[in-house]
C-alpha positions as CSV (number, residue, x, y, z in Angstrom):
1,X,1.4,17.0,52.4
2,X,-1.2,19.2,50.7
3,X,-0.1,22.1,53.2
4,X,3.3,21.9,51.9
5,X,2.3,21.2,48.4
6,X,0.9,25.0,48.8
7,X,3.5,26.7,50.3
8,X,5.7,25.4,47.9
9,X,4.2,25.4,44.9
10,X,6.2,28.0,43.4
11,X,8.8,25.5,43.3
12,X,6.6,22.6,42.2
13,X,7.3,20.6,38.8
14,X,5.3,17.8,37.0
15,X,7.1,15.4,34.8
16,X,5.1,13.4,32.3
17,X,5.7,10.3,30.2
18,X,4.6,7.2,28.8
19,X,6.4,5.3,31.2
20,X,8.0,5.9,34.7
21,X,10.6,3.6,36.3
22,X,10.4,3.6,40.0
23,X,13.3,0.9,40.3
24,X,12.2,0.3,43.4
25,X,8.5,-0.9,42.0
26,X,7.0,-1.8,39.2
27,X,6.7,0.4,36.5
28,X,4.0,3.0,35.4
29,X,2.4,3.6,32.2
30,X,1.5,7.1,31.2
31,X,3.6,8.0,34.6
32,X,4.0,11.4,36.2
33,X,6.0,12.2,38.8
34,X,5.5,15.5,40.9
35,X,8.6,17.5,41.9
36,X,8.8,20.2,45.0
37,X,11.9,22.0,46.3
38,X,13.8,19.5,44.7
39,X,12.2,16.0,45.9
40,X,9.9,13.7,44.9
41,X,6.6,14.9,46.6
42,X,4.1,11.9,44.8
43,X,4.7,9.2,42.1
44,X,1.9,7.3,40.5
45,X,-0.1,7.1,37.0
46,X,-1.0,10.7,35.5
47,X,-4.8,10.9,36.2
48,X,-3.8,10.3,39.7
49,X,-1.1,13.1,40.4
50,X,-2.3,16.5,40.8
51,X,0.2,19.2,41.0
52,X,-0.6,22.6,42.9
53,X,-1.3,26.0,41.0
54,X,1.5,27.5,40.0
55,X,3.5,24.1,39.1
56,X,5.9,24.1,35.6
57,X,4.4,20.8,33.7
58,X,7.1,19.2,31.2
59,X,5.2,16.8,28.4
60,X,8.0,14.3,28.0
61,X,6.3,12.1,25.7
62,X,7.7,9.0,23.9
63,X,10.4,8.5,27.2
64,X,10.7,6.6,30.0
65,X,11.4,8.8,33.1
66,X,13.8,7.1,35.9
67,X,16.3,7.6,38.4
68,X,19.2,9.2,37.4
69,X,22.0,7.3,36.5
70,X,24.8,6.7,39.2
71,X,28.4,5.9,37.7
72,X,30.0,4.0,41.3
73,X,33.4,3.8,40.2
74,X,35.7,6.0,37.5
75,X,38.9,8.5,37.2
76,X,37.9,11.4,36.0
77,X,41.7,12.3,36.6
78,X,43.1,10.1,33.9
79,X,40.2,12.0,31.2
80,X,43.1,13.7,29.3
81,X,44.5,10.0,28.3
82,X,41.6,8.1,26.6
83,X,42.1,4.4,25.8
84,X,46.0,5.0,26.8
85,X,47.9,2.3,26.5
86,X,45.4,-0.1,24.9
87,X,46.5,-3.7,24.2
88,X,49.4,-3.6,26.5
89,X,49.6,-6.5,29.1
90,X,47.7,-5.0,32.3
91,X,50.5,-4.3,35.4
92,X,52.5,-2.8,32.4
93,X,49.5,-0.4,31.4
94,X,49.5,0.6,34.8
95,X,52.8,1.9,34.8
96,X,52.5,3.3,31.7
97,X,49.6,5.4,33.0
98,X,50.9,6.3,35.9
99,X,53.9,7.7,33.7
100,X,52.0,9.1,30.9
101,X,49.8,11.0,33.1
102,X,52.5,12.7,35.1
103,X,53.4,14.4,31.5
104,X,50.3,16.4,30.6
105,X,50.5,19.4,32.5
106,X,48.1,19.9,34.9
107,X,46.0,22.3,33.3
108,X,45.1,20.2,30.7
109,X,44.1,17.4,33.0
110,X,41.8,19.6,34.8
111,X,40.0,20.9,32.0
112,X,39.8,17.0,30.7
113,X,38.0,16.4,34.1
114,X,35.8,19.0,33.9
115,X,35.1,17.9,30.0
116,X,34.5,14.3,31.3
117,X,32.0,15.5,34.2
118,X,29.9,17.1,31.6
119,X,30.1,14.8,29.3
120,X,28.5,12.4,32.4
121,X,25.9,14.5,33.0
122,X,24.8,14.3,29.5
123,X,24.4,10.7,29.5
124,X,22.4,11.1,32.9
125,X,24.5,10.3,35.7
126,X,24.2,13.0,38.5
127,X,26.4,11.2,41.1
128,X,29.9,9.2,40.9
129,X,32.3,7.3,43.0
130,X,35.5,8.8,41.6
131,X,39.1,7.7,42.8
132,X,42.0,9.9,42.0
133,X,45.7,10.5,43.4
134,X,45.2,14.1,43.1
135,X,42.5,16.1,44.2
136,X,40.9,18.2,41.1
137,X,38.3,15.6,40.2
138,X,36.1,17.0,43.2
139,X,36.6,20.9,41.5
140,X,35.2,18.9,38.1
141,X,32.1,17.0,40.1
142,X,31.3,20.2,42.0
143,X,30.8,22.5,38.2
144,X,28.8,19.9,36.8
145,X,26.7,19.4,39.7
146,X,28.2,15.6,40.0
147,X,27.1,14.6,43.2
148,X,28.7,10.8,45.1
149,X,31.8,11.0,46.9
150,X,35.2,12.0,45.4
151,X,37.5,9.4,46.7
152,X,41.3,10.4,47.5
153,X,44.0,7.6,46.3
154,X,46.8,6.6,48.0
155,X,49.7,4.6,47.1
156,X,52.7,3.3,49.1
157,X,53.8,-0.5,48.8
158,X,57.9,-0.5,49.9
159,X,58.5,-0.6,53.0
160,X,61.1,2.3,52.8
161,X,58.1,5.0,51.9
162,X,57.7,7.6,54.4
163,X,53.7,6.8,55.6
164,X,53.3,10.0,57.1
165,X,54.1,11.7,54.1
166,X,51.6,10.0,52.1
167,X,49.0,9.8,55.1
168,X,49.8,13.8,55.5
169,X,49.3,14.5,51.8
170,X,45.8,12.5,51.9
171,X,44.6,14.6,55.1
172,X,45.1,17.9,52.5
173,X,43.4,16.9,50.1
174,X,40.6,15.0,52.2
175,X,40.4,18.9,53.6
176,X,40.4,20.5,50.2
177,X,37.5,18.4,48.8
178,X,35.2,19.2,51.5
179,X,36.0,22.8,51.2
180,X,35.1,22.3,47.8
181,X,31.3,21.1,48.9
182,X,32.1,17.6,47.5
183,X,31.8,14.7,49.7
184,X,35.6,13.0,50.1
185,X,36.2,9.4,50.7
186,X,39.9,7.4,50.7
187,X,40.9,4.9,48.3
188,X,44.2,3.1,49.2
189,X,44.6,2.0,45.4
190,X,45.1,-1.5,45.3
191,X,46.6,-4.9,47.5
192,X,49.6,-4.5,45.7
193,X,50.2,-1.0,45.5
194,X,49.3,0.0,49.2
195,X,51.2,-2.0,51.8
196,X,49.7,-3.4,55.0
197,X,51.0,-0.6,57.3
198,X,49.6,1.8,54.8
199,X,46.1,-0.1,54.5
200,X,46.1,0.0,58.4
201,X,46.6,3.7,58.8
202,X,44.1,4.3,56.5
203,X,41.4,2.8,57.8
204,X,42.2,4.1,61.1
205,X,41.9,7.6,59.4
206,X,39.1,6.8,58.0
207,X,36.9,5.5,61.0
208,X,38.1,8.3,62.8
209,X,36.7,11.0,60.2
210,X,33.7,8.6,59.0
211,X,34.7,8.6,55.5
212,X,33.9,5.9,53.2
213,X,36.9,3.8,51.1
214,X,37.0,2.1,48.3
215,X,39.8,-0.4,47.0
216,X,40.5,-2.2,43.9
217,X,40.8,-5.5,44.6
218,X,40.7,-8.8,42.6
219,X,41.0,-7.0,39.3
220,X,43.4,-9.6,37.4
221,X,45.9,-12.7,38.1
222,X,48.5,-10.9,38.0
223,X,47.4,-9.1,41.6
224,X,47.2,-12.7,42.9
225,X,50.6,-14.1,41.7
226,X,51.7,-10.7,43.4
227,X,49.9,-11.5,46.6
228,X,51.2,-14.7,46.4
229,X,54.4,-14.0,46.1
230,X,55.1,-15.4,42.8
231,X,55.5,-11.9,40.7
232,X,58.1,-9.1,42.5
233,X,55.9,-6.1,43.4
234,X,56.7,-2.6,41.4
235,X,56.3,0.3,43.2
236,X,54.8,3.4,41.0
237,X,56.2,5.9,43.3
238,X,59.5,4.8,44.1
239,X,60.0,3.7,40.4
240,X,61.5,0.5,41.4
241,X,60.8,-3.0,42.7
242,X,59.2,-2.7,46.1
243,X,60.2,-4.3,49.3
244,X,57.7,-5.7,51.0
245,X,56.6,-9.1,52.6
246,X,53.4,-10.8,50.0
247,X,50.6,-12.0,52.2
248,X,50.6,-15.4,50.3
249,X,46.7,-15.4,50.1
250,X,44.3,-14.2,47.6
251,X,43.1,-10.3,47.4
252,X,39.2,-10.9,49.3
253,X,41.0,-13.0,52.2
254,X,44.0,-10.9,52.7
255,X,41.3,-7.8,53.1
256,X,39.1,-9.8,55.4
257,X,42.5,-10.8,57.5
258,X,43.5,-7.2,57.9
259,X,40.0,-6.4,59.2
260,X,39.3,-4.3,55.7
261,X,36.0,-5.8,54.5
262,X,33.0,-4.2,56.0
263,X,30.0,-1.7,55.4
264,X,31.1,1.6,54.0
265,X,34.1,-0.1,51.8
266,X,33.7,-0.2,48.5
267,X,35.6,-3.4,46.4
268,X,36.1,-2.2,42.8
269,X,36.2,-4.8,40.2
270,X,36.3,-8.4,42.0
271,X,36.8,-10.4,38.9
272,X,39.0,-13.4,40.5
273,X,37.0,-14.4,43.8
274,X,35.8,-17.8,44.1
275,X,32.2,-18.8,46.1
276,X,34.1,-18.9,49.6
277,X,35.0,-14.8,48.8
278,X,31.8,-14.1,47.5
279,X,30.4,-15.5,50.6
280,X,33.3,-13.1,52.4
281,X,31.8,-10.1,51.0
282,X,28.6,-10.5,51.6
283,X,28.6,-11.2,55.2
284,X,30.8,-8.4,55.5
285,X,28.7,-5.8,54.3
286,X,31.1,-4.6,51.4
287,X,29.5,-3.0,48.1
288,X,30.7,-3.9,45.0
289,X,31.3,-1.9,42.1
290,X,31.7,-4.0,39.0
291,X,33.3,-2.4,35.5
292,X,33.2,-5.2,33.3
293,X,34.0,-3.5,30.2
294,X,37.4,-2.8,31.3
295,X,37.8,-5.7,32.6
296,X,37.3,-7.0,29.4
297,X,39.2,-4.9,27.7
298,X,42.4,-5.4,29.6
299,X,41.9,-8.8,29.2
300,X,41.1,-9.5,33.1
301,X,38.4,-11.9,32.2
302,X,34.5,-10.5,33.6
303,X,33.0,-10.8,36.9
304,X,30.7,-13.2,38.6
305,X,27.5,-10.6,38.3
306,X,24.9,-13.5,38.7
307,X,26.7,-15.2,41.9
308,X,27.3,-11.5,43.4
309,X,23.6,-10.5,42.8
310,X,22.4,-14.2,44.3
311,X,24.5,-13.8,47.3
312,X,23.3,-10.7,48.4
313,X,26.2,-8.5,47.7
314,X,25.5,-5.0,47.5
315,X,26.4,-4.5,43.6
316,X,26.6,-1.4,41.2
317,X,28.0,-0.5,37.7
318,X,30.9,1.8,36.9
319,X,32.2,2.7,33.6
320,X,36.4,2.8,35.3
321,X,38.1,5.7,33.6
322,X,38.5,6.9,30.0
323,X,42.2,5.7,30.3
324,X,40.4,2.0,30.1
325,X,37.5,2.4,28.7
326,X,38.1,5.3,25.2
327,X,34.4,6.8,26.6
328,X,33.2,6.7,29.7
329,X,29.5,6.0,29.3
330,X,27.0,4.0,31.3
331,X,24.2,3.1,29.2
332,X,27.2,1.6,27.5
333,X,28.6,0.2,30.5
334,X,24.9,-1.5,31.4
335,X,24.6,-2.9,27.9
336,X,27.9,-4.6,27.8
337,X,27.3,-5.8,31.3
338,X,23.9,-7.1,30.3
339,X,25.1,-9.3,27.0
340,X,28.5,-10.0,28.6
341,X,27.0,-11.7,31.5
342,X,24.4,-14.0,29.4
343,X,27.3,-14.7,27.0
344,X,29.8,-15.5,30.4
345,X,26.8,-17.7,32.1
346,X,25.6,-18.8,28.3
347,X,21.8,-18.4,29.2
348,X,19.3,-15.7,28.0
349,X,18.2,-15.3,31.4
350,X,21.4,-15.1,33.6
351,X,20.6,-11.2,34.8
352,X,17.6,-9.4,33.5
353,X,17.3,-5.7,31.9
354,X,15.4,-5.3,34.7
355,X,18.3,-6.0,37.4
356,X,20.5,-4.7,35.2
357,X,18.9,-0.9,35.5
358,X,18.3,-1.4,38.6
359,X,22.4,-2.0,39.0
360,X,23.0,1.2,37.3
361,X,21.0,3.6,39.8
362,X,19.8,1.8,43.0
363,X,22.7,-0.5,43.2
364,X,25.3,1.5,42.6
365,X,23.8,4.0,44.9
366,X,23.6,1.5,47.7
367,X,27.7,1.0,46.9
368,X,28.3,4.2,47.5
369,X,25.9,5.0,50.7
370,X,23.6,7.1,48.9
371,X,20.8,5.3,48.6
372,X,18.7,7.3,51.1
373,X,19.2,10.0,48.8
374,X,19.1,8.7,45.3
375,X,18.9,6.1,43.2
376,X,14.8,5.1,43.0
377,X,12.1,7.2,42.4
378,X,10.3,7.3,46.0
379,X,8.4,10.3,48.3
380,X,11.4,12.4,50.1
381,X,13.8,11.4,47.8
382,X,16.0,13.5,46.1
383,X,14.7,14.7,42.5
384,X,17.5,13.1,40.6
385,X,15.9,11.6,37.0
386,X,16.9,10.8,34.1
387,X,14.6,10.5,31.0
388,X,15.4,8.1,27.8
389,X,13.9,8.7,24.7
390,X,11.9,5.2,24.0
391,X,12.1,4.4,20.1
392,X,8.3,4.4,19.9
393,X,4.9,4.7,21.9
394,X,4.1,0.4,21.8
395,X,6.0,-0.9,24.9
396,X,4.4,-3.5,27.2
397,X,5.2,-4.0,30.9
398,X,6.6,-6.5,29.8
399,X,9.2,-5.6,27.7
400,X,9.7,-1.7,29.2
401,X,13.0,-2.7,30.7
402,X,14.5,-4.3,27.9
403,X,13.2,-1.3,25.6
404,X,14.5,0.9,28.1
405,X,18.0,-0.3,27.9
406,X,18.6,-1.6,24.6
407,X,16.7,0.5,22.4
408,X,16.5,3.6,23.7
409,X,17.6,6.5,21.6
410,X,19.8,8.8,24.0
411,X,19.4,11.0,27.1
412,X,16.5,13.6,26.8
413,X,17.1,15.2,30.2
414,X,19.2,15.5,33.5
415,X,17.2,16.7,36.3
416,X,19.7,17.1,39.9
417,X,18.0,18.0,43.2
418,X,14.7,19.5,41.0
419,X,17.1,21.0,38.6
420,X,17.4,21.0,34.7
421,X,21.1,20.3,34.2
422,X,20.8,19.1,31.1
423,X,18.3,19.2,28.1
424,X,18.2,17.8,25.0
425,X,15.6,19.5,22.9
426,X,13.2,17.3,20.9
427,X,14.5,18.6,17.3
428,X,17.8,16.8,17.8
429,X,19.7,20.6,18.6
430,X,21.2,19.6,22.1
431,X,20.7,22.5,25.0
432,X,23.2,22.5,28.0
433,X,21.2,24.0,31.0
434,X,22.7,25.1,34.3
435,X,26.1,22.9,34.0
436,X,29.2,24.7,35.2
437,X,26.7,28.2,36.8
């Protein structure tokens, strides 16, 4: 290492602060952690960290330096229609977006994207598990250095849709986002917007090009009455009732019956699953990427975070879109999740700061397949951090975590693969650096 530390240490970076947050250890008081060619060369307590000659040093301070955030499920397609639709019974909203959003001419959708990928990077999330029925969210992860996968929605419930067309117009833009340097996945939208023939081709497409999906699944009773047959099925792009024949089981076991639950699928949401589908998903492998903000606010009800954690189930947070959510932040996202869950379980110690956190950037990495790369501060890793202004210098051990996400005072900086991306300077005047070049 000390070879490589030389030859490289043009490229070498030291980050200092009064705490670093490993995730995947314990934390470090008066931390540093020493960047090289964008990776974490060594991690440990400042006096025992030396950097090479030549290496930029960056006095942090009063923060708390930890992995950047990862956001594992949102639409950054749907960014031009904030809070859209809010209050409106949930399988009507949906149709309502779906409708709203085919008004805004494209332009200004992509330049919402683009907006709402900034705007990510500035609350320090440098990778996302987006879903999208149209393609320009990858354009919008690739200019602000977004990494995660850019998942490609599908949607085709009737029975009369022409499948190849749909399967045809996934392949193209499946093609486009890889040109585009951003990793693509598939996302056949929902149980009861993507039929079992489509579902099928799908994952055969998939397993053929090794691409990861992700499905929303078990979002709201309303899916299950449809599943079950006891609510008639709409389909979004036929514009009419769909023909199709309802499984007559719930979301998690018709998945598991069509062979669709195992590793590299990601289940969005899973609000209505009982401890026999809990069980389901984590013997199969699934991640799970829990939003339970919108879930609240659509009225949904909030997911099982404590059973999924105790189970084993590979779990992250996502914010959903800005058509749910008004902003699309995940501090936000982790803080609701954290005093939601306590409130749901009605226990002070139902899910920790601690596990919380580590939801927001291990976890959610995990989801998405990334966590080789991302997600904890460790040797080889990629040199994605994120550092939180603390509200003052007297944190414990203890308490860091609970500091940490409750109290601290906003993003300081976005490093990506070693990179500055974004900077906010100590005086309070705010310094984009790098996004969009």
């Amino acid at each position: 290492m000390a070879d490589e530390l030389t030859k490289a240490e043009n490229n070498a970076h030291l980050l200092l602060a009064d705490w670093v947050l490993p995730i995947a250890s314990d934390p470090i008081p008066d931390g540093a952690v020493l960047v090289v060619q964008g990776r974490i060369a060594r991690v440990g307590r400042r006096r025992e960290v030396h950097p090479p000659n030549g290496a930029a040093v960056t006095h942090l301070g009063a923060c708390a330096l930890m992995p950047a955030l990862v956001n594992c499920h949102t639409h950054l397609e749907y960014a031009a229609l904030p809070a859209c639709g809010d209050g409106l019974p949930f399988h009507q909203w949906i149709a309502n977006l779906y409708l709203r959003s085919q008004r805004v001419p494209p332009d200004r959708r992509a330049e919402a994207a683009r907006s709402e990928a900034r705007r990510m990077v500035m609350g320090g999330v440098t990778a996302v598990g987006d879903c999208g029925p149209e393609g320009f969210a990858a354009d919008a992860m690739r200019e602000a250095q977004l990494g995660g996968v850019a998942f490609q929605e599908v949607f085709g419930i009737d029975e009369r849709e022409d499948l190849e067309g749909h399967m045809a117009d996934l392949r193209r833009r499946v093609d486009l986002c890889r040109r585009s340097g951003v990793r693509p996945g598939v996302s056949p939208h929902s149980p009861y917007t993507a039929g079992p023939a489509l579902l099928r081709l799908v994952d055969e497409y998939a397993r053929a090009e090794e691409l990861p999906v992700a499905i929303h699944v078990a979002e709201s009773k309303g899916e299950i009455d449809r599943l079950m047959g006891w609510e008639r099925v709409y389909s979004l792009a036929r514009g009419r009732y769909a023909i199709w024949r309802p499984p007559r089981t719930t979301p998690i076991r018709y998945l598991r019956d069509l062979g669709l639950l195992k590793p590299g699928v990601v289940c969005v949401h899973c609000v209505r699953v009982d401890d026999e589908e809990i069980d389901m998903l984590a013997e199969a492998g699934v991640g799970v990427a829990l939003c339970p903000r919108s879930n609240a606010l659509h009225g949904n009800g909030l997911p099982r975070i404590r059973e999924l954690m105790d189970a084993g189930v590979a779990v992250g947070f996502g914010t959903d879109g800005a058509c749910s959510v008004g902003r699309a932040d995940l501090l936000e996202e982790a803080r609701f999740a954290l005093a939601a869950e306590r409130a749901r379980v009605g226990s002070a110690d139902a899910i920790s700061s601690r596990q919380v956190l580590e939801a927001v950037t291990l976890g959610s990495a995990r989801v998405l397949g990334l966590d080789g790369e991302v997600g904890s501060i460790e040797p080889g890793k990629a040199a994605d951090l994120v550092a939180l202004q603390l509200p003052g210098p007297a944190v414990t051990a203890e308490e860091v975590f609970g500091v940490v996400l409750l109290g601290s005072r906003g993003v300081r900086m976005t490093m990506r693969a070693g990179r500055v991306v974004w900077d906010a300077a100590p005086t309070g005047r705010e310094a984009e650096l790098d996004v969009g070049t």
